[in-house]
Structures are given as structure tokens and as C-alpha cells.
N, C-alpha and C positions, 0 to 999 in steps of 0.2 A: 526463717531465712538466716543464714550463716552467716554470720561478720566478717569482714573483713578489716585485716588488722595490716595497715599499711603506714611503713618509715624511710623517709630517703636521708642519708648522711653523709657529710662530705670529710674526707680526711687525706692526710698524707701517708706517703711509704717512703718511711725513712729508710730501707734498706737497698733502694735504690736510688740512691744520688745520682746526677748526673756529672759532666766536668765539671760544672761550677757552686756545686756543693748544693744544687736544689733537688729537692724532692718531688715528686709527680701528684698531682692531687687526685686522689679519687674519690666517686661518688658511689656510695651500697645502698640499693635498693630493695628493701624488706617486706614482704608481702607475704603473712601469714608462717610466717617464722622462716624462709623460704628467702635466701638473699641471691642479690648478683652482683659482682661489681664489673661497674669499668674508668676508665680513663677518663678525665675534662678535657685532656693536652693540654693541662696549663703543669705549671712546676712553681715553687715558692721553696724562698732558704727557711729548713726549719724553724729557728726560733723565731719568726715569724708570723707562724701560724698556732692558733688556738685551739688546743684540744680542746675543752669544754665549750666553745663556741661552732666549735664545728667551721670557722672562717678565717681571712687571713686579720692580724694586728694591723691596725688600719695609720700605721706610723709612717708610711710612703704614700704620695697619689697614684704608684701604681696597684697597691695594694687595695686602694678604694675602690679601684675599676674594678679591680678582681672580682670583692665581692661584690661587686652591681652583675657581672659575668654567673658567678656561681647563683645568685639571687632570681636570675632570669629562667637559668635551670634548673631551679627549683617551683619555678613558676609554670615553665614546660612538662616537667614532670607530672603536675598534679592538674594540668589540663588534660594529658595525656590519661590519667586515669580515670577521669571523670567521663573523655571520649568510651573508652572502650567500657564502662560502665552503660554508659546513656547506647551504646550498638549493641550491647547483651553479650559480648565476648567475656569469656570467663576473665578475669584481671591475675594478672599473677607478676612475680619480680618478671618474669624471662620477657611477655608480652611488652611488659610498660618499655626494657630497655631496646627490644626490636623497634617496635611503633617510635621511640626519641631517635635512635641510630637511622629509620628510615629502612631497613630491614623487611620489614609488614608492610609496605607501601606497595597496591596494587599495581598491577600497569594499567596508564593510562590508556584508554579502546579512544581511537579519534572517531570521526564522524562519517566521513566517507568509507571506513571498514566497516561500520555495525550495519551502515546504509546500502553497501554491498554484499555484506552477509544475508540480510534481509531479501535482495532483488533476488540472491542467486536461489535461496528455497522457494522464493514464489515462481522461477521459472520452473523448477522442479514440480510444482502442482498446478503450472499451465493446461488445460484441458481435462482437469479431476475436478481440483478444487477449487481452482482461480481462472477467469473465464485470462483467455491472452488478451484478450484489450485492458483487462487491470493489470497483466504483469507489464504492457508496455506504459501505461500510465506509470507505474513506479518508477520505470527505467527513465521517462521525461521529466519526470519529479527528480531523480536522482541528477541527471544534467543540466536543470534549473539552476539548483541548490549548488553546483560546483563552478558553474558559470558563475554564479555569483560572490560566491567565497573569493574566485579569482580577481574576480574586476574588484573586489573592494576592499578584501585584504592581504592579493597579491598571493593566496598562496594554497594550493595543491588540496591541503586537508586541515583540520584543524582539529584541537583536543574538544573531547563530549563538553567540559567544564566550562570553555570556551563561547559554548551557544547557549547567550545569557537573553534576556526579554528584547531586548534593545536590536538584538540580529535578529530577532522575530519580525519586531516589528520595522525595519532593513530591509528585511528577506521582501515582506511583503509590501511595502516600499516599491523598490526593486523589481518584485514580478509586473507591477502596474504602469510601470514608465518605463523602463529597459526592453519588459519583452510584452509591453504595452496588454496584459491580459485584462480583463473584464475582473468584476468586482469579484463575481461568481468562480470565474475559472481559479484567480488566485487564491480563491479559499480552499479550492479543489487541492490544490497542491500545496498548502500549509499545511490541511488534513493528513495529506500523504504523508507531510514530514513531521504531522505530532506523533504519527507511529513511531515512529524511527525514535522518539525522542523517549517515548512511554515504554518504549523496549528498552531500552540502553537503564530508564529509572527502575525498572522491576527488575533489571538486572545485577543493579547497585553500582552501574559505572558512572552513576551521573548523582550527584546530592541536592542540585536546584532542579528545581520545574519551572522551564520559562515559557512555557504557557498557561501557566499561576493565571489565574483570574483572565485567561483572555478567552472571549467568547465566540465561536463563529456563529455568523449570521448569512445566508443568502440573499438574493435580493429577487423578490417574487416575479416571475417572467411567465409570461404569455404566448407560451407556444404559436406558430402558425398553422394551420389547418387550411384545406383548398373546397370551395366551394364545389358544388356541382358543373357550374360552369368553365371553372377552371378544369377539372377532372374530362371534361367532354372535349377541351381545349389540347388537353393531354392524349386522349386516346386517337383523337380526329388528323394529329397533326401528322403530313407526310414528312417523315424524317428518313432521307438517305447516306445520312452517317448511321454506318454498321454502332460502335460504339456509344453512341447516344438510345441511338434505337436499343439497343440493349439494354440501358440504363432505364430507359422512361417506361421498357416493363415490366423491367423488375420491381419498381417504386409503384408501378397501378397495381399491381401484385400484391403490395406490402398495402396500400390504402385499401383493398378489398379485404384483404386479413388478417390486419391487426400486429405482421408479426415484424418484432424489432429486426434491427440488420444481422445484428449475429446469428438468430434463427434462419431467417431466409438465407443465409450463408453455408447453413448446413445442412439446410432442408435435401432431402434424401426421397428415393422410391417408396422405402417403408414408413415413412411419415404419414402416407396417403393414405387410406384404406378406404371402404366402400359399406355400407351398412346392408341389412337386409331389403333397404327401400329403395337401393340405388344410388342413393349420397353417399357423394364422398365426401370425405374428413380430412383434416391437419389433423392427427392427433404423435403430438412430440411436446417432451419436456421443455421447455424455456432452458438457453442455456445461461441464463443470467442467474435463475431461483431452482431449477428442475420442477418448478410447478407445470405439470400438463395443460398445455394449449388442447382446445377443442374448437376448431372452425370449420363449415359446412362451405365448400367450394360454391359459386357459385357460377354462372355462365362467364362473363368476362376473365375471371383467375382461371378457370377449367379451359379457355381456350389459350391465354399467354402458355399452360402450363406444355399444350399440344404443338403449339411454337416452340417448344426447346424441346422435347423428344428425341430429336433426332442430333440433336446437337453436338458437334466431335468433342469438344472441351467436358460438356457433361457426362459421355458417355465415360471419357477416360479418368474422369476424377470419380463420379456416382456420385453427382451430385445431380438434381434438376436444373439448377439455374445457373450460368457463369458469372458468377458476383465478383466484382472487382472490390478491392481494398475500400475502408469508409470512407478514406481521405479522397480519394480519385470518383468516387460513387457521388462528396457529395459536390466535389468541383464540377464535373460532369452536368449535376440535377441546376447547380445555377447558371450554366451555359442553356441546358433544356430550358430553364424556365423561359430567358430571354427571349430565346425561339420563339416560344409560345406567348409572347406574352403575359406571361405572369408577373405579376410587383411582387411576388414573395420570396423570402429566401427560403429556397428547397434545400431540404436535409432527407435524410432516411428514414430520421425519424417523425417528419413533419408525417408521413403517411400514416406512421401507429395514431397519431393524434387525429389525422383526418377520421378511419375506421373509426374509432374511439365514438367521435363527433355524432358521425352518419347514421350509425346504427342506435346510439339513443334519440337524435332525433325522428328517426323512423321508427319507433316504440318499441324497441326491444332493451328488453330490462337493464337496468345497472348489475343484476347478480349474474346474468346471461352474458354480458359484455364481458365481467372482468373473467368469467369461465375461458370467454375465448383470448382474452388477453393473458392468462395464466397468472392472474393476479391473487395476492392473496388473502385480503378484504376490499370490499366496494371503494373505502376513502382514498386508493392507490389509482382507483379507477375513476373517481372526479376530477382528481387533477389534469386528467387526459379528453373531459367531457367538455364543450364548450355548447352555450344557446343560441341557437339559429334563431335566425329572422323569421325563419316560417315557422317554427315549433312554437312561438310566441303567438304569430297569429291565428293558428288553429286551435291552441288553446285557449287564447280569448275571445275567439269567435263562441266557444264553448259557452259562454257567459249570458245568462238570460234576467234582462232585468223588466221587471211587469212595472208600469205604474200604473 
């Protein structure tokens, strides 16, 4: 490894005097035989200062300051070189005097611009690469995080350097009592924002990580699922709201086949196909994983699916089914529940958990289920399995004891 051979010296230039007979101090900085000079802006009357000391004659108290001043500078310099040592930048006279003048000094990237650079390429791969319910997650992660910057430090944006552990733990503070989220949702959206903050650090705009030693945790939750009787409660009910009525079969739809809201959302003609035996199939990519769903229609979905056939909104988009937004789908499912009396809170997704549920209880496999769930090992697919009352008692009725 090559040495480096580095000297910093301070002197004067007597051949510029100023009016009052001082000279201007400079400092040369030597690095590998290789000098630069510049300026302190300070000035001293010559015979006051020490060539062989390299300082001023400490015969005034202002001359003391001076050298506490030049001493500081010297103290700067040789942090400065140990900086660009310790980042692997080559060190040289030119860099050390840029890096003290502030020259080399990056620009600071604040937060709401890397956070905006960010939303606008994942609009860009809305419908390739990023399903659009995570480019909008980002964009409500983005209006979070600005909303709160404003209410609590009054201001617009603020530098990367700026979000230190302490607005971490603020932020999420903040998400749980202001915009009152759940334990779970506000981890959702710290997540979103340790990106934001893991980009800016592999970028090198940021030198702390203030999510250093913080750990997320979830808090285990127990989906709801609807019973059989609830389900019969569903399909029995006369409902003469056009929009309800649409809603509640779309959702018996999704509890016969497993499929999330985004799927049935874009469920299509060519999804359908028909086999040599007469069954017809789901068979479509997940648009969460692109893992292939495979689900075998069975009479109840084959007939909601002959109920929309004819339907103007699906003929003109080519879609099967007219699915409203998930926000309105699932205010809708809890005005339906009411109806019906159901005590559960209906989501979209309460139906993937219901299929889930039903078809392990009724013996078909875990490998079979997650096939039709488009999962991509069985333990994706336990999470979604719950034990029925009856599944309990036909298998212990299974139990034979002789005395």
C-alpha cells in the first residue's frame, strides 16, 4: 500500500501588506509532495509572527486567539483527512482544501423528494410490476408522513439528516392517536417509510439509520370467516337494492372461489375455460404473485356468473363482473351484513378465508386448496385455514376405544 505523506503549514505573505502594514496568513497544504495554498482571512503585523513556529508571538491577547483560531484549523484539517480516508476517496492537497472550504459538500436530497421520486417510478410499473393497490398504499404512506411533518414541525419537507430515531418513533406515535390506525396498519406504513429511508442510505444521502435496532412486529389476528348458515343467510336474502344485490354476489362468488378482490376484479372471459369433461375452470394468474389459480366452478358461482352475462357495464369494459372500488365493496358488505343479520365484519377478503375454511373442512387437501388459492407453499395457506365445529366432531367420532 502506498503512503501517504501529508503536511499542513501556516505562514505569512509579506508581499502583500495590507494599509496597516499586515500581512495575510496562509495555510499550504502538502500531500504527497503535491501543495495547495489558500487564505485563513486573518492578517498579522510581521514581526509578530514566527517563522519557525509556524504561529503568531503570543505578546497580545489577540494574538492568543489567533493561535487557538489557526490551532482549530489544524484540527479541521486532519479530521478532514482521516474523513476522506475512512470513505476510501483518494486524499490529496486539492480534495482535503475543497472538503474544508465546503466545495465537496453534497447537496442535501430532503425527504418528501426521494419520497416522491420513489411513488412516481412505482406509478410507472402500476399494472407490470406493482399491483395499483400498492402504488396507492405508497401515495397514503406519502400523505401520512407529510401530514405529520406539518402538524409537528410546521413545515413542508425536511432534510434526509433530519429523520433521526426519535421521528420514528413520533411518526408512529402520531399514526396511532392522530389518524387513530391499529397497531398492525401503523407498521404497514413505517414499512413503507423504512424504504424510503433504505434508498436515500444506499444512496449515501443519509449517514444514520434510524431504524437501527428497531424491530417490526405484527400483532396475530384472526380473520373472520361465515359459517354455512350465515352463507345460506346470504344467498336467501331478498334484496331490492340494485347495488347491494351486486355486491352480495360478487362476495358469494369470491367465498365459492377463493379468489382475492383484485382477481375478481379482472376476472375476464378468457379466465374461464372448460375441460374435456365439461368443467369449467378459473384458470388466471394471481395478480398479487402471477402464481396460477386453478378453481373448478361449481353450480352456485356458474350461476351468479349467468346473472352477469348480459350485463351493459361488463359487456363495455370485458370484464364478468361490475366490481366497485374495495373501499365502497367493503362499506357496502357491512350495510349487507346488517341486513342479514350477520355480527361479522364483512370485508372481500373475509370470503378468500371463508373458501379457505370450507373446502379443508370438507376434505380437500391443503396442497389442492393452496393450487386453487395460487399459493405458493401449504404454510401461506394455513393462515387462511380455520377448525370447524363439525370437522372436530367427525373426526372424533373417528375414535374407537374397546375396553
Amino acid at each position: 500500500m502506498e503512503r501517504t505523506t501529508f503536511c499542513l503549514l501556516f505562514y505569512i505573505r509579506r508581499t502583500k501588506l495590507n494599509r496597516n502594514g499586515e500581512a495575510p496568513i496562509m495555510m499550504r497544504i502538502t500531500v504527497n509532495g503535491v501543495r495547495v495554498d489558500a487564505s485563513v482571512k486573518k492578517t498579522i503585523l510581521p514581526e509578530f509572527w514566527s517563522v519557525a513556529k509556524g504561529k503568531a508571538l503570543e505578546k497580545k491577547r489577540e494574538y492568543k486567539e489567533l493561535n487557538l483560531y489557526l490551532d482549530s484549523i489544524r484540527l479541521r484539517i486532519m479530521k478532514i483527512q482521516r474523513e476522506l480516508e475512512i470513505e476510501g476517496v483518494a486524499v490529496s492537497a486539492g480534495s482535503v482544501l475543497e472538503r474544508f472550504l465546503g466545495k465537496d459538500a453534497p447537496v442535501q436530497r430532503t425527504l418528501f423528494e426521494v419520497f416522491r421520486e420513489h411513488n412516481d417510478k412505482c406509478a410507472q410499473l402500476s399494472g407490470t410490476d406493482m399491483a395499483p393497490a400498492t402504488v396507492q398504499r405508497y401515495e397514503t404512506s406519502l400523505k401520512h408522513t407529510q401530514d405529520f411533518v406539518w402538524e409537528t414541525y410546521h413545515k413542508k419537507d425536511i432534510l434526509l439528516d433530519e429523520v433521526s430515531r426519535q421521528f420514528v418513533e413520533d411518526y408512529e406515535f402520531w399514526l396511532k392517536t392522530s389518524k387513530k390506525c391499529c397497531h398492525n396498519t401503523a407498521t404497514k406504513y413505517l414499512k413503507n417509510f423504512k424504504k424510503i429511508i433504505r434508498i436515500a442510505l444506499a444512496k449515501g444521502w443519509m449517514k444514520n439509520d434510524p431504524f437501527l435496532e428497531i424491530r417490526f412486529s405484527l400483532d396475530k389476528v384472526e380473520p373472520d370467516f361465515l359459517e354455512d348458515s350465515e352463507i345460506r343467510k346470504l344467498i336467501s336474502k331478498e334484496i331490492d337494492i340494485p347495488r347491494l344485490s351486486q355486491v352480495r354476489d360478487i362476495f358469494v362468488f369470491c367465498c365459492f372461489t377463493g379468489l382475492a378482490f383484485s382477481d375478481i376484479h379482472g376476472l375476464r372471459k378468457e379466465h374461464i375455460v372448460e375441460d374435456s369433461n365439461g368443467v369449467r375452470w378459473i384458470r388466471k394468474g394471481r395478480q398479487k404473485t402471477k402464481i396460477m389459480c386453478n378453481i373448478p366452478l361449481m353450480e352456485i358461482p356458474l350461476k351468479i356468473l349467468e346473472k352477469y352475462s348480459t350485463n351493459e357495464y361488463c359487456r363495455k369494459h370485458g370484464v364478468l363482473f361490475p366490481v366497485l372500488c374495495n373501499q365502497k365493496m367493503n362499506a357496502y358488505l357491512k350495510e349487507l351484513a346488517d341486513i342479514c343479520g350477520i355480527k361479522k365484519t364483512l370485508t372481500t377478503h373475509v370470503a378468500r378465508h371463508t373458501f379457505a375454511t370450507f373446502a379443508l373442512a370438507n376434505g380437500v387437501s391443503i396442497e389442492s386448496v393452496a393450487k386453487m388459492l395460487g399459493h405458493t407453499n401449504v404454510q401461506m395457506t394455513r393462515h387462511y385455514a380455520r377448525v370447524l365445529d363439525r370437522t372436530i366432531i367427525r373426526e372424533v367420532s373417528q375414535i374407537k376405544v374397546d375396553f
